[in-house]
N, CA, C and O atoms as a MOPAC input file, in Angstrom:
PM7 MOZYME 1SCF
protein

 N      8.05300 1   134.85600 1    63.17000 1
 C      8.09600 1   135.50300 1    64.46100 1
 C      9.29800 1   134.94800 1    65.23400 1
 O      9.28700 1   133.72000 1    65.32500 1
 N     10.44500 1   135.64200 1    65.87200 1
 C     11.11800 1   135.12300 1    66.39700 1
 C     10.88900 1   135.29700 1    67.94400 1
 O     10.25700 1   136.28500 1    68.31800 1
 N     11.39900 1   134.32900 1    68.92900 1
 C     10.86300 1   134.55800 1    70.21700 1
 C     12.43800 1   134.89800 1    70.97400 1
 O     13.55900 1   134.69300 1    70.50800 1
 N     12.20100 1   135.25100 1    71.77100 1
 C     13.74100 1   135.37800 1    72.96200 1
 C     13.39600 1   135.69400 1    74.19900 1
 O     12.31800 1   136.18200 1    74.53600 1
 N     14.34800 1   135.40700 1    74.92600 1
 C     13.82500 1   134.95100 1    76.35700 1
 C     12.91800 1   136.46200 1    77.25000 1
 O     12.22900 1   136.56300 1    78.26500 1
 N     13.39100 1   137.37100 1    76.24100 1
 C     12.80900 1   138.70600 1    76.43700 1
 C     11.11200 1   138.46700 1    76.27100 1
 O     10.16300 1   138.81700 1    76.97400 1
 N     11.19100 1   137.84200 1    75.23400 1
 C      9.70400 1   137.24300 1    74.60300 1
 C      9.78400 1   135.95200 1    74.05800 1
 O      9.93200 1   135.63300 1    72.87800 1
 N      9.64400 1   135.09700 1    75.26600 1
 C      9.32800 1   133.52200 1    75.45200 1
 C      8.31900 1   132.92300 1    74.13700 1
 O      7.50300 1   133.59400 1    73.50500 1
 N      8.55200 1   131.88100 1    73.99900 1
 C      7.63500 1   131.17900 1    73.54900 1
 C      6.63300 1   130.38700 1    74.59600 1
 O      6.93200 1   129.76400 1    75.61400 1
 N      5.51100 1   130.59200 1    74.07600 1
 C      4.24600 1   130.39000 1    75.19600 1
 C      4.42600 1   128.72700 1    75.26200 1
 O      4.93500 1   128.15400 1    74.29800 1
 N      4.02500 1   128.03700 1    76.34300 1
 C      3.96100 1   126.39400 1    76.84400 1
 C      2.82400 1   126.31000 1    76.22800 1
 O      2.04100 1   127.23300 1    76.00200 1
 N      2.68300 1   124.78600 1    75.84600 1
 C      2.09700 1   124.19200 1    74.95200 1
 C      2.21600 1   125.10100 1    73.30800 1
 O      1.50300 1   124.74500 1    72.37000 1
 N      2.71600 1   125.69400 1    73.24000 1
 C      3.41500 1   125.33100 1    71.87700 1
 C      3.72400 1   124.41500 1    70.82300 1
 O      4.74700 1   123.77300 1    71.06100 1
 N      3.12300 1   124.12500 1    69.64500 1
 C      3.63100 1   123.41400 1    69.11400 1
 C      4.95800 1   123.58300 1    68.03800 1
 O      5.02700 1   124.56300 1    67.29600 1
 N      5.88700 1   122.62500 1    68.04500 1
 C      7.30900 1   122.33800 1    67.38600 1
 C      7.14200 1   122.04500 1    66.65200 1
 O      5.96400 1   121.73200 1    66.48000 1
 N      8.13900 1   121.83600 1    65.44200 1
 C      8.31700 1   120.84900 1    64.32900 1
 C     10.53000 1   120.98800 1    64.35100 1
 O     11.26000 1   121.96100 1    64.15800 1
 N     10.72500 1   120.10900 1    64.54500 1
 C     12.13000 1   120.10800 1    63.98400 1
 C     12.06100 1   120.44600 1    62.16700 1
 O     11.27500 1   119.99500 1    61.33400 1
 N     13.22800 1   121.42100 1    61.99900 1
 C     13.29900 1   121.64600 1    60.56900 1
 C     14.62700 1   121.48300 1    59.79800 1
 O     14.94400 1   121.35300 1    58.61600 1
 N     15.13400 1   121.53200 1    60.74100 1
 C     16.79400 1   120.93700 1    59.96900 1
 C     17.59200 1   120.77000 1    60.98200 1
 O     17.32700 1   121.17400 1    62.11500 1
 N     18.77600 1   120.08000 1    60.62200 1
 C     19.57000 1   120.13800 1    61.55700 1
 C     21.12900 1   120.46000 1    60.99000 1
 O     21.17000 1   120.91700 1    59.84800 1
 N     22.16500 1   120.30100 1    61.55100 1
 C     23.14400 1   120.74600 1    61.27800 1
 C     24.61000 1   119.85600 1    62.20600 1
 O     24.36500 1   119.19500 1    63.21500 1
 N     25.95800 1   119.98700 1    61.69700 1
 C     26.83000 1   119.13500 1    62.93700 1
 C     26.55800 1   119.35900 1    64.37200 1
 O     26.65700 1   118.59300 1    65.33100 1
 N     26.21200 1   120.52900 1    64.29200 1
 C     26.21400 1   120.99300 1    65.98800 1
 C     24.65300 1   120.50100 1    66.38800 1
 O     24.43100 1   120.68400 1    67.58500 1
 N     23.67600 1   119.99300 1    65.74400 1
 C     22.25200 1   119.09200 1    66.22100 1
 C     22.22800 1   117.74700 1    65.71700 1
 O     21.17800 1   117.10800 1    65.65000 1
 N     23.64900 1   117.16400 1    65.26300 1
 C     23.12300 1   115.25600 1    64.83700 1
 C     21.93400 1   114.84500 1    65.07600 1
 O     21.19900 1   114.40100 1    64.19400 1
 N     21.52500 1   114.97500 1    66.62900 1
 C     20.50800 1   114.30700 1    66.74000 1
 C     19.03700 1   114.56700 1    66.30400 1
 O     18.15400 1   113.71000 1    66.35400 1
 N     18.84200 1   116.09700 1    65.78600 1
 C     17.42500 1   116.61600 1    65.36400 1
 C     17.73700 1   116.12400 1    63.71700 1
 O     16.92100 1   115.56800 1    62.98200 1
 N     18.51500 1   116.32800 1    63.52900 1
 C     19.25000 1   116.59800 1    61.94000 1
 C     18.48900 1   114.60000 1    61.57600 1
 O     17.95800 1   114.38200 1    60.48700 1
 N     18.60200 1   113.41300 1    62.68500 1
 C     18.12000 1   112.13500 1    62.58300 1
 C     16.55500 1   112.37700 1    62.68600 1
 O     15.82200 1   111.65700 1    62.00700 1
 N     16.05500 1   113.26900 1    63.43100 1
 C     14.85100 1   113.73800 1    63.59900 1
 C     13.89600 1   114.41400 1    62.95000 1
 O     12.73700 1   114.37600 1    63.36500 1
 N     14.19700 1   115.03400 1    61.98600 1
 C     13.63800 1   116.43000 1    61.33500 1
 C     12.06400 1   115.67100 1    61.24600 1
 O     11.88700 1   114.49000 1    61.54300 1
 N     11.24300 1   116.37900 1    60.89200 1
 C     10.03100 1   116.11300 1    61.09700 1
 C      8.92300 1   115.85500 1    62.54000 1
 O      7.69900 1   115.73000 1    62.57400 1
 N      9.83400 1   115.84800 1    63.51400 1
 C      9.09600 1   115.05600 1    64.67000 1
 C      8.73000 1   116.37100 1    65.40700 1
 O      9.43900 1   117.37700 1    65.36900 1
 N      7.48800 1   116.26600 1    66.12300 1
 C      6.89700 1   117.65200 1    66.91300 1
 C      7.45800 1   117.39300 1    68.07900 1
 O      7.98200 1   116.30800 1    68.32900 1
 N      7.38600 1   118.52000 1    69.01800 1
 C      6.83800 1   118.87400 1    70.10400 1
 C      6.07100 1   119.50000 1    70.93300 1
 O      5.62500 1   120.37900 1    70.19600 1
 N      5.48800 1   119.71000 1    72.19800 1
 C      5.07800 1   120.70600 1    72.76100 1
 C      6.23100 1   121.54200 1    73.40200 1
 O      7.30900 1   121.01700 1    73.68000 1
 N      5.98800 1   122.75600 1    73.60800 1
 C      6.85400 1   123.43000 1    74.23400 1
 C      5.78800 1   123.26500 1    75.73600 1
 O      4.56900 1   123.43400 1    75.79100 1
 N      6.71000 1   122.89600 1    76.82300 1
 C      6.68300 1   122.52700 1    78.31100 1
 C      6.35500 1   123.33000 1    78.79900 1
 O      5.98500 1   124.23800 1    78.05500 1
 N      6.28400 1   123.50100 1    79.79300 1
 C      6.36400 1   124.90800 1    81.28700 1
 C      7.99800 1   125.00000 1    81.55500 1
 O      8.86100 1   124.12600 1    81.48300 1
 N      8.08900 1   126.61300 1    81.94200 1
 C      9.40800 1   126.67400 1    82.32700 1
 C     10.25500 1   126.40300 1    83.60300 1
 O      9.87400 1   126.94700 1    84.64000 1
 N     10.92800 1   125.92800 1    83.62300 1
 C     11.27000 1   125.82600 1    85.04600 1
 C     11.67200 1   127.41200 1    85.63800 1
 O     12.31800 1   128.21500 1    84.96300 1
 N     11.17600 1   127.68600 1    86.98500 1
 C     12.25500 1   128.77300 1    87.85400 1
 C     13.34000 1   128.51400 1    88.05900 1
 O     13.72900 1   129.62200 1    88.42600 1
 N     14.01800 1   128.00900 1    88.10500 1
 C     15.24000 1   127.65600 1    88.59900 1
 C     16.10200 1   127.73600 1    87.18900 1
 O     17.10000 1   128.45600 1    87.22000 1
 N     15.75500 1   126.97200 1    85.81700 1
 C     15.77500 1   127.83000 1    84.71400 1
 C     16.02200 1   128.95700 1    83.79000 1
 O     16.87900 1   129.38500 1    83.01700 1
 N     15.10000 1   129.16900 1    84.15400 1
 C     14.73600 1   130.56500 1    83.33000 1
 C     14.23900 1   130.34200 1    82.63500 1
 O     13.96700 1   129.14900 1    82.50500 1
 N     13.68800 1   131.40600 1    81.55500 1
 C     12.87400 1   131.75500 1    80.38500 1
 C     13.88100 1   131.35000 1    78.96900 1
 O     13.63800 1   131.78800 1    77.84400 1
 N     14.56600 1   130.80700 1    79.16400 1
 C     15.43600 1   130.79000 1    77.85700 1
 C     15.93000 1   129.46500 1    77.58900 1
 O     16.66500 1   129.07800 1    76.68100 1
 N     15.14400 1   128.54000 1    78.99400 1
 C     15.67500 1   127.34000 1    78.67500 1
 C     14.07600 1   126.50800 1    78.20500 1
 O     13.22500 1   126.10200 1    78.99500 1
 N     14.05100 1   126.46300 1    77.25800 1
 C     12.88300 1   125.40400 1    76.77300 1
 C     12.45100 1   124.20400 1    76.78400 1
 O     12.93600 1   123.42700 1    75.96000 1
 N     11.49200 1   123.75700 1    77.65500 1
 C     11.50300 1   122.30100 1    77.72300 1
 C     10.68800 1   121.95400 1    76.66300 1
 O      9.58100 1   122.43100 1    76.41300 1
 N     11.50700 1   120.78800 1    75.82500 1
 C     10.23900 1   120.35700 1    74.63400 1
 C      9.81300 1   118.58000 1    75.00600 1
 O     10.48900 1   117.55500 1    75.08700 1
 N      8.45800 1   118.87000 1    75.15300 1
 C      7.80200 1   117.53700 1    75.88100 1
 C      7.36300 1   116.69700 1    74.47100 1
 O      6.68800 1   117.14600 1    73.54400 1
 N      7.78700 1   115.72000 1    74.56000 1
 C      7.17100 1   114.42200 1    73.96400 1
 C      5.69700 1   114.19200 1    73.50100 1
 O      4.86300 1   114.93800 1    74.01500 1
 N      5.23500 1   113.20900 1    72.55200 1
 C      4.06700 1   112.36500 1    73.11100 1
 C      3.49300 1   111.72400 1    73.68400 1
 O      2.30300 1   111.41800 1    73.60900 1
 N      4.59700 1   111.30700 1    74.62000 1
 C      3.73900 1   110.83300 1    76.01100 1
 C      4.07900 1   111.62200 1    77.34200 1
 O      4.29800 1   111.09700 1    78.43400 1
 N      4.08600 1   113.10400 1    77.03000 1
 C      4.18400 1   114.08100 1    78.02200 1
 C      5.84300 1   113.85400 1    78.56600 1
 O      5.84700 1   113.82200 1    79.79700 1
 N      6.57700 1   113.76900 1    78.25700 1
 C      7.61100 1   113.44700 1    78.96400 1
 C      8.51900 1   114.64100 1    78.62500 1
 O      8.61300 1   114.97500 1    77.44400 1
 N      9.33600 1   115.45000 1    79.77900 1
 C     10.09500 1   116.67200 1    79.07000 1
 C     11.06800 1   115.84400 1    79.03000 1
 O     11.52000 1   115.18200 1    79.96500 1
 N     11.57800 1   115.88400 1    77.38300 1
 C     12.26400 1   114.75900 1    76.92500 1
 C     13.96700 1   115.48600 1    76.90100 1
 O     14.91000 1   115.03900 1    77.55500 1
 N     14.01300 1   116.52500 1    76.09900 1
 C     14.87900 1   117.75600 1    76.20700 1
 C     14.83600 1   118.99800 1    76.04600 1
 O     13.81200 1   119.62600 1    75.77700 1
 N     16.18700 1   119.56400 1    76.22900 1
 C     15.71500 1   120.89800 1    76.25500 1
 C     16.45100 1   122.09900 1    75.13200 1
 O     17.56200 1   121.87800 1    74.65200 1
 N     15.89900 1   122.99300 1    74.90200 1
 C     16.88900 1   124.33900 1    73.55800 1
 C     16.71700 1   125.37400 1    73.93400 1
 O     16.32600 1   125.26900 1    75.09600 1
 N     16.77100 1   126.34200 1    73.65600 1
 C     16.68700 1   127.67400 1    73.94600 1
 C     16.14800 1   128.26600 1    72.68700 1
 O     15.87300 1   127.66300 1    71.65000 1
 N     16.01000 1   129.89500 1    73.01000 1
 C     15.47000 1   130.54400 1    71.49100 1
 C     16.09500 1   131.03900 1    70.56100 1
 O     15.62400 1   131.50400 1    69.52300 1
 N     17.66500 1   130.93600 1    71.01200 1
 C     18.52700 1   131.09400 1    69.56100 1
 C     18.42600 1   129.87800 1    68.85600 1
 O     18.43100 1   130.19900 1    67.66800 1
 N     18.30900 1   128.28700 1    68.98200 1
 C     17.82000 1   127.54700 1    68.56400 1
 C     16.71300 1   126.99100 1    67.72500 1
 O     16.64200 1   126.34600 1    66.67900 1
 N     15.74400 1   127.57700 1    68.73600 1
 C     14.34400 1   127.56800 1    68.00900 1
 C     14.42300 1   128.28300 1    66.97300 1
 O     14.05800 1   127.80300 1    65.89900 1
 N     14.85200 1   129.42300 1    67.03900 1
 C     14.86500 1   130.31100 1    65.54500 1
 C     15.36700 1   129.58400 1    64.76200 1
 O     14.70300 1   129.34800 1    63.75200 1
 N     16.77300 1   128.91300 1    64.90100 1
 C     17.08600 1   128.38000 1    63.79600 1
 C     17.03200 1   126.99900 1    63.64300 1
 O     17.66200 1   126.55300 1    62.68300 1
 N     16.43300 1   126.20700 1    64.35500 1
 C     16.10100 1   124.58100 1    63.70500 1
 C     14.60800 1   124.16000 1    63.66100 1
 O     14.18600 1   123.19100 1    63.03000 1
 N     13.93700 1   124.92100 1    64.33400 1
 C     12.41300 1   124.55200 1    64.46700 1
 C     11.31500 1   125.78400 1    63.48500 1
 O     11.25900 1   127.01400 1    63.45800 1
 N     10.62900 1   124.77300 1    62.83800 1
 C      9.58900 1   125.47100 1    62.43100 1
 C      8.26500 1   125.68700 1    63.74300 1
 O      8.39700 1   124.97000 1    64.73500 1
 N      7.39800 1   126.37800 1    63.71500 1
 C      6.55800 1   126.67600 1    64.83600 1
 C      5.11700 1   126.50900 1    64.03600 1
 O      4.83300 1   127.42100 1    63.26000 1
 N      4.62400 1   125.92600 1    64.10800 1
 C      3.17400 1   124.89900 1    63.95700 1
 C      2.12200 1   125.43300 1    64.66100 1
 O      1.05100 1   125.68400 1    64.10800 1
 N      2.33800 1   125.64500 1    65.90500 1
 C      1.37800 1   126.90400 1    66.70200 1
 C      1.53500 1   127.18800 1    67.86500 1
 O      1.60000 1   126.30700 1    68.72300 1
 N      1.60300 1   128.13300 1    68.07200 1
 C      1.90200 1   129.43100 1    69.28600 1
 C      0.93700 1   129.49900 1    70.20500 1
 O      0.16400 1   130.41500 1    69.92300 1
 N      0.56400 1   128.78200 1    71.44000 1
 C     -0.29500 1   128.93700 1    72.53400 1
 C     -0.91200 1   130.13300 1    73.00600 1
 O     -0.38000 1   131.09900 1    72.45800 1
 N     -1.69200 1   130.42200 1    73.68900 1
 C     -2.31600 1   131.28400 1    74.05200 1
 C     -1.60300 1   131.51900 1    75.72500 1
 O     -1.29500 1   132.60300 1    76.22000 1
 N     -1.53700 1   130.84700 1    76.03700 1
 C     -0.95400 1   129.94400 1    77.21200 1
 C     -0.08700 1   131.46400 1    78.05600 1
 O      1.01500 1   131.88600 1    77.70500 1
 N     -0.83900 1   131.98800 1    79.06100 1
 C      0.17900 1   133.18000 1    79.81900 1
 C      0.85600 1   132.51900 1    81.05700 1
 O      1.79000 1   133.02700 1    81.67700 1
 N      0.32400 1   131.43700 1    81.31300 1
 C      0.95100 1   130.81300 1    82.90600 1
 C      2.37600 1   130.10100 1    82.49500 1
 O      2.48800 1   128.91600 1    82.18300 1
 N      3.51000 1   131.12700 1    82.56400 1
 C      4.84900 1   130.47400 1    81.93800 1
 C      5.34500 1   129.15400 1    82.57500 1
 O      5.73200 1   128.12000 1    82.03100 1
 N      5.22300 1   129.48900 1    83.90800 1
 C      5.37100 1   128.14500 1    84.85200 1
 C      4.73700 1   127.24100 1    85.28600 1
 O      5.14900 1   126.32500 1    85.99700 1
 N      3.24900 1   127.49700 1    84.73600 1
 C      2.29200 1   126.58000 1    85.22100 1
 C      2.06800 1   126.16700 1    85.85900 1
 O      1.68600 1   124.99700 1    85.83000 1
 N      2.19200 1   127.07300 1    87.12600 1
 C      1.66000 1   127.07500 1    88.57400 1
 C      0.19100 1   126.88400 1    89.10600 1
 O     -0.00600 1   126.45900 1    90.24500 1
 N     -0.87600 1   127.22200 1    88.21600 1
 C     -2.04000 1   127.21600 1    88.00300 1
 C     -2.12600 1   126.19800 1    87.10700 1
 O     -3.35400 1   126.13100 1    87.04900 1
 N     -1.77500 1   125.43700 1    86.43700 1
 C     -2.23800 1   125.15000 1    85.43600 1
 C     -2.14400 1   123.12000 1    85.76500 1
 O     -1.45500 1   122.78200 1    86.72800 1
 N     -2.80000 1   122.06100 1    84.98600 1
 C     -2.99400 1   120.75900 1    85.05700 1
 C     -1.51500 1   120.39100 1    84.72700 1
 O     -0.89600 1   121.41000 1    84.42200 1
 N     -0.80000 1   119.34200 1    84.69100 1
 C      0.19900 1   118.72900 1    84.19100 1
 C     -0.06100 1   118.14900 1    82.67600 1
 O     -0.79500 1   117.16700 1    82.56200 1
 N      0.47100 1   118.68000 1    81.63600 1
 C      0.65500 1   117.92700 1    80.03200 1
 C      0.10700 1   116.34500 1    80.20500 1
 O      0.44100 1   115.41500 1    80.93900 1
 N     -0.77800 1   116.49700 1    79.28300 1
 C     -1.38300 1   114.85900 1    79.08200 1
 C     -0.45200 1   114.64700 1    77.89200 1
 O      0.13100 1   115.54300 1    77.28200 1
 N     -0.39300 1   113.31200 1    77.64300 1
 C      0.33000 1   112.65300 1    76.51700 1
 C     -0.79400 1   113.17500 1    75.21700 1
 O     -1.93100 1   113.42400 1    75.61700 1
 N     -0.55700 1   113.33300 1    73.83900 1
 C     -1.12900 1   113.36800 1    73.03700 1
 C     -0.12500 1   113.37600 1    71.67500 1
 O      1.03400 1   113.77800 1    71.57500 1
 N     -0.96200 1   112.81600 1    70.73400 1
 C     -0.16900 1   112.30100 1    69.32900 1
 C      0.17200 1   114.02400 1    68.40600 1
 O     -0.49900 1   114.93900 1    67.92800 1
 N      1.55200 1   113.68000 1    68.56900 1
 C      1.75700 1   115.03400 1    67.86400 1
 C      2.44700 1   114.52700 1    66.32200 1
 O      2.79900 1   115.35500 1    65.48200 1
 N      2.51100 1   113.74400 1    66.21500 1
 C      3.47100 1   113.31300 1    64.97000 1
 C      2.72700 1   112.38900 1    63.50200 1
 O      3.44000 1   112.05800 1    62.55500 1

């Protein structure tokens, strides 16, 4: 399934880094490690992805031409509150 900012990937999402390449050194040191996909910021947009940590922390950020191509997707939230205006703040939890 590919997502685009047309059609977001839902928050709390789960990640997997899957490869990396020169232009990602740093996932490419990473491959294997999850994330959640965050809430989006407004100010943002829909195309900028925050991927939160295990101890809740929005650690950094990608977009969905990215995601398509370095992340495998582990599972797809149900999750409709994009900004999570309604919603609790991300607890830390073991994703790895």
């Amino acid at each position: 399934m590919n997502f685009s900012s047309e059609n977001p990937i839902p928050p709390r999402s789960i990640l997997q880094i899957a490869r990396g390449d020169d232009s990602s050194p740093r996932w490419r040191l990473n491959i294997g490690k999850c994330y959640r996909v965050g809430y989006y910021s407004k100010q943002d947009g829909l195309d900028v992805i925050w991927m939160v940590n295990d101890e809740a922390s929005y650690e950094q950020t990608t977009d969905h031409e990215y995601l398509n191509k370095y992340f495998k997707i582990i599972d797809v939230s149900d999750e409709t509150d994009f900004h999570g205006d309604d919603r609790d703040i991300l607890k830390p939890m073991n994703l790895n």
